[in-house]
C-alpha positions in Angstrom: -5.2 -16.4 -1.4 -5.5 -12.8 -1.8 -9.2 -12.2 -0.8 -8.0 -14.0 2.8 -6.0 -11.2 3.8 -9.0 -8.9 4.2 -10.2 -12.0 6.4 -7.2 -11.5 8.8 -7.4 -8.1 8.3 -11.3 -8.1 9.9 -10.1 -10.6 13.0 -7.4 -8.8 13.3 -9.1 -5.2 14.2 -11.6 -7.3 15.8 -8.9 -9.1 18.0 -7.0 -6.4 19.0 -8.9 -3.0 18.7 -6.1 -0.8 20.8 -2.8 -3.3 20.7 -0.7 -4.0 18.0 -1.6 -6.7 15.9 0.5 -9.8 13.9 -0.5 -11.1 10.7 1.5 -14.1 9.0 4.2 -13.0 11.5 4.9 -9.9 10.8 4.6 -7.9 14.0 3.7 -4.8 15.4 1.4 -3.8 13.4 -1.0 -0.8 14.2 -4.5 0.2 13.2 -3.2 2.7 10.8 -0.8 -0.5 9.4 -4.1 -2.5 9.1 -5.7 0.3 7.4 -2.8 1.2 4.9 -2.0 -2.6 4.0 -5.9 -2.5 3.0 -5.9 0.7 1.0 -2.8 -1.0 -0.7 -4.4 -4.4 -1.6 -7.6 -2.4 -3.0 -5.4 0.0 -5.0 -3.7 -3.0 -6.3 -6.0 -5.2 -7.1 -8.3 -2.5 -9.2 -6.1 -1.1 -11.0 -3.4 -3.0 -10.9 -0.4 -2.0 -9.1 0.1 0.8 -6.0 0.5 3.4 -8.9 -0.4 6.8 -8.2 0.2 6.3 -3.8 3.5 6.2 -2.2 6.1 3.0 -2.4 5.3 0.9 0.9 7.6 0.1 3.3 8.6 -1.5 7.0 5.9 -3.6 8.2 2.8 -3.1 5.6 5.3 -4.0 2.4 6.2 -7.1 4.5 2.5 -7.9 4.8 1.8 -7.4 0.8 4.7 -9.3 -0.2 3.3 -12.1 2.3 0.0 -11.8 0.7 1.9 -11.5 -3.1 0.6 -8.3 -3.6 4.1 -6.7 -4.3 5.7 -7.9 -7.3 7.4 -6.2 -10.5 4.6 -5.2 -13.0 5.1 -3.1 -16.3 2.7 0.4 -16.3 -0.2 -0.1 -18.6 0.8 3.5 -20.4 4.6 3.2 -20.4 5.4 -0.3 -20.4 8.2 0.9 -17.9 8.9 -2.2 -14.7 7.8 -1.2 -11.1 7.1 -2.6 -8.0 
């Protein structure tokens, strides 16, 4: 299920190159949105979790928790929970 979002994240630039953009109803997104909820999912999904880059919020966490990329997850040095 994760590898779809960068699906809907293509059609969705594609769509709507100007205009904001919905994806699995979360609206308004912009092309900088598009752009961030993809550095987020690539961060996350090599190393692990969104250490290191700044907590997400408004629309693009909405997006990641959609997509499940936003759940707790213990640091692989400290063993301490984050999201």
């Amino acid at each position: 299920m994760k590898n779809c979002i960068y699906k809907d994240l293509e059609a969705a630039r594609l769509k709507n190159e100007y205009r904001l953009s919905i994806i699995k109803g979360v609206k308004n997104l912009s092309r900088s949105d598009l752009d961030t909820v993809e550095l987020y999912a690539q961060t996350i999904e090599k190393s692990g979790s969104y250490f290191g880059l700044m907590e997400p919020r408004g629309n693009v966490a909405e997006v990641l928790n959609k997509y499940g990329y936003l759940s707790e997850k213990t640091h692989p040095l400290s063993g301490n929970f984050y999201r």
